[in-house]
C-alpha positions in Angstrom: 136.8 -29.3 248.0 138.1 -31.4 244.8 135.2 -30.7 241.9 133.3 -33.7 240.8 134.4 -35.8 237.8 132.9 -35.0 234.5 130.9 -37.6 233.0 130.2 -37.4 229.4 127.3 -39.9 228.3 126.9 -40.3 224.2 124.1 -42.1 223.7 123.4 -44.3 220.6 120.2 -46.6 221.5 119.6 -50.1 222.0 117.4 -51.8 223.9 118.3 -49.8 227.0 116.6 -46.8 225.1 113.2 -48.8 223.8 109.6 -49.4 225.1 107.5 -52.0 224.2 105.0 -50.7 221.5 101.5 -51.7 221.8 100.8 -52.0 218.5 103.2 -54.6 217.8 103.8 -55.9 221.0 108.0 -55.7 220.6 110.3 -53.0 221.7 111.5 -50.0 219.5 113.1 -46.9 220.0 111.7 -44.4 222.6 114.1 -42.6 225.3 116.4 -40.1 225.0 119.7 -40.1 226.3 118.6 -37.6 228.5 115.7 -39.1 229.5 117.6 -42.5 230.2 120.0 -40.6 232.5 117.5 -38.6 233.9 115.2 -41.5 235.4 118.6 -42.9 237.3 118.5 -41.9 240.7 121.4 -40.7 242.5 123.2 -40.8 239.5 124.0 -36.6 239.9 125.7 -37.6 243.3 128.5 -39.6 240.9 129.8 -36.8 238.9 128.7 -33.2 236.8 126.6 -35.1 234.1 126.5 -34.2 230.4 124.7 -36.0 227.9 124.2 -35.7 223.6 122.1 -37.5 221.7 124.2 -38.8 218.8 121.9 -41.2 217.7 119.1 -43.6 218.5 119.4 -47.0 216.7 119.3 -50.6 217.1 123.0 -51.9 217.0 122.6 -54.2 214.5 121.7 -50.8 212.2 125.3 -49.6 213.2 127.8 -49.4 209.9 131.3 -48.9 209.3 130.9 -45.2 208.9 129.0 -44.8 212.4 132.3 -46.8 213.9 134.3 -43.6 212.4 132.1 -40.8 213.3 131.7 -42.0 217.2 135.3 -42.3 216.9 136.0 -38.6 215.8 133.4 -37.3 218.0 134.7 -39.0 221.2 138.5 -38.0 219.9 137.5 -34.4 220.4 135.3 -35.0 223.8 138.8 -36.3 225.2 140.8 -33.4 222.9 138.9 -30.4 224.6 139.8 -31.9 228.0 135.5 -31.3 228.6 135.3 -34.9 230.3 136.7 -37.0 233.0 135.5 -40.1 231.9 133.3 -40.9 228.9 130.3 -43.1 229.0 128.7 -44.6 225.9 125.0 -46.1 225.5 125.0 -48.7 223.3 122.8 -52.1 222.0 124.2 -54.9 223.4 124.3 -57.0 219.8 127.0 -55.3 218.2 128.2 -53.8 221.5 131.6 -55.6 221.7 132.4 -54.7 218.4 132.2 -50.7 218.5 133.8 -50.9 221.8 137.0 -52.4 220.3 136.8 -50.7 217.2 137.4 -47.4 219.8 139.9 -49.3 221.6 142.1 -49.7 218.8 141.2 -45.8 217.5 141.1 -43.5 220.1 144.3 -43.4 222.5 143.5 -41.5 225.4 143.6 -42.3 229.4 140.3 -41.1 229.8 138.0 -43.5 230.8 135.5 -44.9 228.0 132.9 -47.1 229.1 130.6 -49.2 227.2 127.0 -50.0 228.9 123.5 -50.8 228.0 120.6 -53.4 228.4 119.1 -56.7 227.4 115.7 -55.4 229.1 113.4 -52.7 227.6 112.9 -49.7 229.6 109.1 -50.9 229.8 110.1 -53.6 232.1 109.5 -54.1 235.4 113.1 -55.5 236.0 114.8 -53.1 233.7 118.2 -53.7 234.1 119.2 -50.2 232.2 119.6 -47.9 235.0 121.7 -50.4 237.4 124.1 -50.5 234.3 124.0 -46.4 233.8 125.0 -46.1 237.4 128.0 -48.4 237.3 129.0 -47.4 234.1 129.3 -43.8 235.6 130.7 -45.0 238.6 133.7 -46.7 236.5 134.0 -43.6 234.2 134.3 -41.4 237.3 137.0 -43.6 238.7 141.0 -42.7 238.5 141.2 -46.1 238.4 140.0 -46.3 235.8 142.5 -44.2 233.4 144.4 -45.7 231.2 142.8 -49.0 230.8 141.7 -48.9 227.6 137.8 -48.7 226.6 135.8 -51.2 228.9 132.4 -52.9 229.3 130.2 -52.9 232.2 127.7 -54.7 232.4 125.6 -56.7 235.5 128.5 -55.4 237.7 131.2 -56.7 235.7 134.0 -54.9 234.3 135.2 -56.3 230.8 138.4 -54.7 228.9 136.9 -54.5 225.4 139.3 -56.5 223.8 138.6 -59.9 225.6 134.4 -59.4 226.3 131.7 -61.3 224.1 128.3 -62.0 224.3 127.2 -65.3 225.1 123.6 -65.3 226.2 120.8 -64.0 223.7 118.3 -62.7 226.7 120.2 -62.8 230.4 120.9 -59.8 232.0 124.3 -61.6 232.5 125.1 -61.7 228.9 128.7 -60.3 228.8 132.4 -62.6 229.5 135.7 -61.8 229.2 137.0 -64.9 227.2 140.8 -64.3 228.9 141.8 -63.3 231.0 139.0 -63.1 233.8 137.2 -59.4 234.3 139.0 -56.6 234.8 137.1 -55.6 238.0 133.3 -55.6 239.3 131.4 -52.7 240.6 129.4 -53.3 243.9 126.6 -50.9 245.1 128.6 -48.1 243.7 132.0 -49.1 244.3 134.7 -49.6 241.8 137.3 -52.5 241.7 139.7 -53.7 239.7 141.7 -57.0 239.3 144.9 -57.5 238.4 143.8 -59.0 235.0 145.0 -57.2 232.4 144.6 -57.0 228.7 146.9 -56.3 225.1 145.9 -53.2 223.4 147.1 -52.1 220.1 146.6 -48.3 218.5 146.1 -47.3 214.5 145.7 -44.3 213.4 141.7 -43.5 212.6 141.3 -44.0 208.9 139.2 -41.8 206.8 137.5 -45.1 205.6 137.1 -48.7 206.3 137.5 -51.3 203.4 135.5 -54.3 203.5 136.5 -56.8 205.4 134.1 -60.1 204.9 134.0 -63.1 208.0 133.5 -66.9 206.3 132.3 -69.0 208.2 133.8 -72.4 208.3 131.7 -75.9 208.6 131.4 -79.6 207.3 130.8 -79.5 203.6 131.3 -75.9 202.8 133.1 -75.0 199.6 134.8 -71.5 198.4 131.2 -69.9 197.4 131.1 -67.2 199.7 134.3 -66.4 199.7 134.7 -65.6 196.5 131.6 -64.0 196.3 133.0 -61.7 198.6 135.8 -61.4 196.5 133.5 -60.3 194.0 131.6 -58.0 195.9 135.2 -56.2 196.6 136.5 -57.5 200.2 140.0 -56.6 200.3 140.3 -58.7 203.1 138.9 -61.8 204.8 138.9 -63.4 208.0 138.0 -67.0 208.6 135.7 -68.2 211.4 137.8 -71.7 211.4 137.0 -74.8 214.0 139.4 -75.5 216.6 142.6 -73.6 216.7 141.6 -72.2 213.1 141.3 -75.4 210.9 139.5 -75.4 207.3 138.7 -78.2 205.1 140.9 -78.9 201.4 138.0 -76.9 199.4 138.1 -73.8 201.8 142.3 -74.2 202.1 142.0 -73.9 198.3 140.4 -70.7 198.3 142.1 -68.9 201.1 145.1 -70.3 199.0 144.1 -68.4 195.8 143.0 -65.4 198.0 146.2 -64.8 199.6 147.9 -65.5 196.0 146.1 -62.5 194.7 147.3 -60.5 197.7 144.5 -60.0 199.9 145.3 -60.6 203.4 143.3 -63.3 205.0 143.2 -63.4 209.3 142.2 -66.8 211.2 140.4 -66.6 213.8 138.1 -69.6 215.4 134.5 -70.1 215.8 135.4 -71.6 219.1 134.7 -68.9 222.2 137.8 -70.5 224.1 141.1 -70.8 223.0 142.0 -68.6 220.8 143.3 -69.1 216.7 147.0 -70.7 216.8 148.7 -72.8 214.5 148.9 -76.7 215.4 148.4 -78.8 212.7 150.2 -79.5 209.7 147.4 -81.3 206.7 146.0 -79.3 204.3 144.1 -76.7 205.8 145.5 -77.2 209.2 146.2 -74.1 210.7 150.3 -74.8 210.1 149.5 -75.3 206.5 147.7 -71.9 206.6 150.6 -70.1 208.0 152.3 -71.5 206.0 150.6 -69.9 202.8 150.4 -66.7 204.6 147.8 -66.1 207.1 147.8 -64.1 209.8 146.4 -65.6 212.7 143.9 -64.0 215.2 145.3 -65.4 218.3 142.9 -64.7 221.1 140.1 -62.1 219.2 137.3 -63.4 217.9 136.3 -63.3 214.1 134.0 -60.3 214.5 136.9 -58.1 216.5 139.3 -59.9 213.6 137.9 -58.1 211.4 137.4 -54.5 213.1 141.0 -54.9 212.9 142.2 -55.9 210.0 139.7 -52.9 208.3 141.3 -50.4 210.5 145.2 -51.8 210.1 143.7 -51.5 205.8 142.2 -48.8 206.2 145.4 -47.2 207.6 147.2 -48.5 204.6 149.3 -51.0 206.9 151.1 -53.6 204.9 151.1 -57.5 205.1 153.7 -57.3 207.6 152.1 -54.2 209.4 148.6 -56.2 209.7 150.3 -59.1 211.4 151.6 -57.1 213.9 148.9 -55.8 214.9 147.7 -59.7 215.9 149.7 -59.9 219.1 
């Protein structure tokens, strides 16, 4: 009899892992990883479970340095051949962000999946333990391998790459942008699409640089980003509007920016679409590649810049970065 697959579960908090407190009436850390995967039944019929605390935070409290230690930790879960598949609890804010940061980091055909909750465990509709169960179910899948790091969430399947947040409270929180999700699990089945999704690999940097996002709207001027200039970014991304468009005073300062040799990537504030270069006026985004940006294409400005601090951090050049934007 074939031995069950080894499931690995790191858990790092969220809301999946908090209870409402009575004193304040809102939801804080309380569970354990073990105590999360312990209150899932059936969940020991999917696969030999093992589970480490490695920490127990709101996502939004995650930094750059958490993004490298997970990485190193989950490099040498997959190194010492100890796990099948690889399952990561995780707040739901930030979510898409570590998952992709891993994506780019850690090459390895082992299954890593992404889960969590947008429910407490205090309520009565919790929505954590359906999403522990598929999440296993996914890690514990051959299918799975070699797909890059995923997130499931409410049955769906989402390469990390393409998946974004776009509902503050649902338990349906999570789409792939493009191209549809990668599969869907159904009362503990596992199945993929034929959707597929563009991965790229760096080499894990001993640090991250800062990277700063600015934010593009009517009226705004260079402010903040050459206060992030200040503060040291060595490279910006632009949250532009449509295809990655800026207005003369922001053009101005990405101008400058790019003058003094820091890299600057344009993405678009726009969930559909993607960045790509279309117009030609001064701070259209032809202009802008033009000058020398890099565009984005289809990632988002937050997964922008997870990449363009690991392809720094790695000590790519300006022609390295942009090929990493494919």
């Amino acid at each position: 009899m074939p031995s069950r697959p080894r499931i690995h579960f790191v858990a790092t908090g969220g809301t999946i892992a908090m209870r409402i407190d009575q004193a304040t009436g809102g939801a804080v850390p309380a569970l354990s990883g073990a105590e999360l995967t312990e209150a899932v039944p059936g969940l020991q019929f999917v696969g030999q479970i093992d589970v480490e605390e490695f920490a127990n935070i709101p996502s939004e409290h995650m930094q750059p340095e958490f993004w490298l230690r997970l990485a190193r930790r989950i490099q040498d879960i997959v190194d010492q051949d100890s796990a099948d598949g690889v399952v990561v609890l995780h707040g739901t804010d930030i979510m898409e962000e570590t998952a992709f940061f891993l994506d780019v980091t850690v090459p390895t055909p082992v299954p890593i999946v992404f889960t969590g909750a947008m429910r407490s465990a205090s309520d009565p509709k919790a929505d954590g333990p359906s999403n522990i169960m598929d999440a296993a179910a996914v890690a514990a899948s051959a299918d799975a391998r070699d797909r890059g790091v995923v997130i499931v969430m409410h049955g769906d399947i989402h390469s990390a790459r393409r998946v974004t947040k776009i509902d503050t409270s649902a338990v349906d929180a999570f789409e792939s942008i493009m191209p549809p999700d990668l599969g869907k699990v159904r009362s503990g089945l596992v199945e993929f699409s034929a959707a597929w999704s563009p991965r790229v690999h760096v080499p894990l940097p001993e640090q991250l640089p800062r990277v700063d996002i600015i934010y593009m709207y009517s009226g705004v001027d260079d402010f903040a980003l050459r206060a992030a200039l200040e503060r040291g970014a060595t490279g910006l991304v632009i949250a532009g509007v449509g295809a990655g468009n800026v207005n003369q005073a922001l053009f101005q300062g990405i101008n400058e920016a790019l003058a003094a040799g820091i890299p600057v990537v344009i993405s678009s504030r726009v969930p559909y679409g993607g960045a790509q270069p279309l117009y030609s006026y001064a701070g259209g985004g032809m202009a802008l590649r033009r000058a020398g940006a890099i565009f984005a294409r289809d990632l988002n400005p937050q997964k922008a810049r997870v990449l363009l601090m690991v392809g720094l951090g790695a000590g790519y050049d300006r022609q390295g970065l942009e090929g990493l934007f494919v």
